[in-house]
Structure formats: structure tokens, C-alpha cells
TORSE-252398 format. One line per field, with one value per residue (C-alpha): x, y, z; residue in three letters; chain. Coordinates in steps of 0.1 Angstrom, whole numbers. Example, Ala and Ser with C-alpha at 12.3 -4.5 7.8 and 13.67 -1.06 7.14 Angstrom:
! residues 2
px	(123|137)
py	(-45|-11)
pz	(78|71)
rest	(ALA|SER)
kette	(A|A)
//
This chain:
! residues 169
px	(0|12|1|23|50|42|72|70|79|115|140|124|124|167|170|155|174|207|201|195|223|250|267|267|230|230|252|224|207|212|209|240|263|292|313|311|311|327|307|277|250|230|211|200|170|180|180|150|128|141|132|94|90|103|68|58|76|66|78|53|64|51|42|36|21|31|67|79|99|97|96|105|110|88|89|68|94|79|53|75|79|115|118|148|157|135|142|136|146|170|160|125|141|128|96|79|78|103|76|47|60|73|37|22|47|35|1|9|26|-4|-30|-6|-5|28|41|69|92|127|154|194|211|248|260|283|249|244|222|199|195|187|161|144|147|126|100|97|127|149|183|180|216|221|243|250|280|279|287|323|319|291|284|268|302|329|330|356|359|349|314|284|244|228|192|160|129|94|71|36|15)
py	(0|36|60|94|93|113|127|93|76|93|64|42|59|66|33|21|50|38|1|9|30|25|-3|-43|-43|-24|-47|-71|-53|-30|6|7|32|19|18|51|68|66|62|39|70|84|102|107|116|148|154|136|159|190|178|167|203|222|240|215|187|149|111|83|52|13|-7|-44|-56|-25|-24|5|-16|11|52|81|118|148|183|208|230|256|235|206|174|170|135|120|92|66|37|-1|-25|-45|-76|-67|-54|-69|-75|-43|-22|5|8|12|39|56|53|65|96|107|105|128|148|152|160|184|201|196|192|167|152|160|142|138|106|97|98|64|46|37|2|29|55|27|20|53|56|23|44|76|96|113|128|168|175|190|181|192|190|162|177|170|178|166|146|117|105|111|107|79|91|122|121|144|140|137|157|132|145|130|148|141|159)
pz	(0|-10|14|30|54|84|107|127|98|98|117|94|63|72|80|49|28|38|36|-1|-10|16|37|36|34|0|-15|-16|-39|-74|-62|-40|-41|-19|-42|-55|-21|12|43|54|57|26|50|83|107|108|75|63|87|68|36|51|60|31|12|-11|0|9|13|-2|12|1|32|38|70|86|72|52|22|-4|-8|-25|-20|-40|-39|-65|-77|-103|-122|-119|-94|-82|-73|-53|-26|-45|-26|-22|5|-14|0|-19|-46|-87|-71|-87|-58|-74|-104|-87|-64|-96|-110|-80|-80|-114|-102|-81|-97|-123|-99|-83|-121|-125|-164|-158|-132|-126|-107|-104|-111|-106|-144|-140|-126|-164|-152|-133|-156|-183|-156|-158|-200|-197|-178|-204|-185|-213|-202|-202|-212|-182|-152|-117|-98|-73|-38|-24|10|27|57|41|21|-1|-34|-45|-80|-99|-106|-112|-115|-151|-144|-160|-168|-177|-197|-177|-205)
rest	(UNK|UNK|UNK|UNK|UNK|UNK|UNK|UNK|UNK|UNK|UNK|UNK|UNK|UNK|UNK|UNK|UNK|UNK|UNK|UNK|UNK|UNK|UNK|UNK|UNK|UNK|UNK|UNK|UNK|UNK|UNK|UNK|UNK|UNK|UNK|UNK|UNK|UNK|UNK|UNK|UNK|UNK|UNK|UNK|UNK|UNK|UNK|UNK|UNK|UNK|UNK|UNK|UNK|UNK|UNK|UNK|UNK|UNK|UNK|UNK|UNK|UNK|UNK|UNK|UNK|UNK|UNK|UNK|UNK|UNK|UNK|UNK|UNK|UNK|UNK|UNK|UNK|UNK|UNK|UNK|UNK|UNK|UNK|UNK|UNK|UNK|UNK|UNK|UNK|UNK|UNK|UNK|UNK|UNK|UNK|UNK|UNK|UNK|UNK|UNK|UNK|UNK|UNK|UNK|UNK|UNK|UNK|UNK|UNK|UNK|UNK|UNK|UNK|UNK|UNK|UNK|UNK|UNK|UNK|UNK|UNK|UNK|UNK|UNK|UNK|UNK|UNK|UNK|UNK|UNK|UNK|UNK|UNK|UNK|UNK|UNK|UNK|UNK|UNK|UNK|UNK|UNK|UNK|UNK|UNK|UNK|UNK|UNK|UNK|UNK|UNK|UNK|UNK|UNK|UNK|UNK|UNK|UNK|UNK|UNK|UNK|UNK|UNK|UNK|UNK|UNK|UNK|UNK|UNK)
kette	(A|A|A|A|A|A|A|A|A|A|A|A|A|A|A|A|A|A|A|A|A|A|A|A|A|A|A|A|A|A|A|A|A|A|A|A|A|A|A|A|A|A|A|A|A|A|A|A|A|A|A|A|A|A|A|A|A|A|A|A|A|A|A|A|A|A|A|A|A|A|A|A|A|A|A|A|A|A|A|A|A|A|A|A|A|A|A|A|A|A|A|A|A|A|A|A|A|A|A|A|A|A|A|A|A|A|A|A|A|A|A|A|A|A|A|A|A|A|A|A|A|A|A|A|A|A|A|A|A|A|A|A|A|A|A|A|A|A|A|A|A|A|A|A|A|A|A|A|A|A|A|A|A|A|A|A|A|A|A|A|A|A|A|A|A|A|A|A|A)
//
């Protein structure tokens, strides 16, 4: 089920987050990024709060039994849905979960009256961008720079974010 993520959904929703990207426990499934960046955290509580309460700004998360195994981040941003942190437990991971919360996002999106969806990508993640082309996202062109200080890793190699979008009319 595919319902919003309330501020009591946070420690899950970082655990989940960093299970997905960073660590052991990414490893076991296709989204990691370990070996791109140093450090076991993507995100943290912390963070995840700030992002809740930014204008415009919400978590959908995929539950099962209770369990949050899937979720995604989405913020309007000028007629536009960014969307970021889309993540699923890898050991669910290939079971459809990632699609339908992608679906559900453009739902969104649409009866928020947003025209398309945007997001950033790590440009060397060619499996996951490949991904998203399957799903109607076209790469923009356009980059930005990937940040190299931050508290949630360091980059192992130079790399930047390829910007997606998915026309929604």
C-alpha cells in the first residue's frame, strides 16, 4: 500500500534509505552506491525531517504488514515534481515495488499540475538511468555538480548528477 509518510515515519524511512544506497546491506541489492562513495550513511533523521518540512515537499512510502519496504522523496518545484531518494529495500528489490512507487509519484505529480518530473542521477549509474529511460525519463543535457563535502560521504571518484525529466502531458 502507498500512502504518505508522516514525521513518525522518519528512523524508518533513514533506515530504509541507507540500507539501499550504503553499507553491507545495500550490496544485496542493485541501487548501492558503496562503491562510489565513502561512508555507510545516505542520509540521516536529521536530514529527512528538513526535507518533510520544506513548502511543497513529501515522502510516499510502500508498506507491507506495517513495514515501510519502499519510498520516494517529492517536492513541487515551479510547475514541476522533483523526485529524489526513491528507494527499495534490497532484499524486496525486482519484485515491482520501485515501479509502482514511480507510477504513484506521477500520479501525483499530475493531480498536483505539474508538467513533468525532474530528478538527479549519478552519471556512471548507467544500469539505473537505463532504468528510468525504460519508464519515459529522457536525459535533459544538463548536469550538476555532485557535492564533495558533505556529511553523508565522499566521493571515490569524480562524478556528477545527469538531471531526468518525464514529460507528464
Amino acid at each position: 500500500m502507498i500512502t504518505t509518510a508522516t514525521i513518525d515515519d522518519i528512523p524508518e524511512l533513514a533506515e530504509l534509505i541507507n540500507s539501499g544506497y550504503r553499507g553491507k546491506a545495500s550490496r544485496k541489492g542493485w541501487t548501492t552506491e558503496a562503491d562510489l562513495i565513502d561512508g555507510e550513511l545516505r542520509t540521516d533523521e536529521a536530514d529527512l525531517k528538513e526535507l518533510l518540512i520544506k513548502a511543497g515537499s513529501m515522502f510516499l512510502k510502500f508498506t507491507v504488514d506495517g513495514k515501510i519496504l519502499g519510498c520516494v522523496y517529492l517536492q513541487k518545484q515551479a510547475g514541476k515534481m522533483y523526485l529524489g531518494m526513491l528507494t527499495v529495500s534490497p532484499a524486496a528489490q525486482a519484485s515491482g515495488i520501485g515501479k509502482e512507487i514511480l507510477s504513484a509519484s506521477e500520479k501525483f505529480a499530475r493531480q498536483e499540475g505539474c508538467d513533468s518530473i525532474i530528478m538527479n542521477v549519478i552519471s556512471i549509474r548507467h544500469e539505473l538511468i537505463e532504468w528510468y529511460e525504460r519508464r519515459g525519463y529522457m536525459q535533459t543535457g544538463k548536469t550538476n555538480p555532485f557535492p564533495t563535502e558533505t556529511k553523508f560521504g565522499t566521493p571515490r571518484l569524480p562524478i556528477e548528477f545527469m538531471v531526468l525529466e518525464k514529460k507528464l502531458v
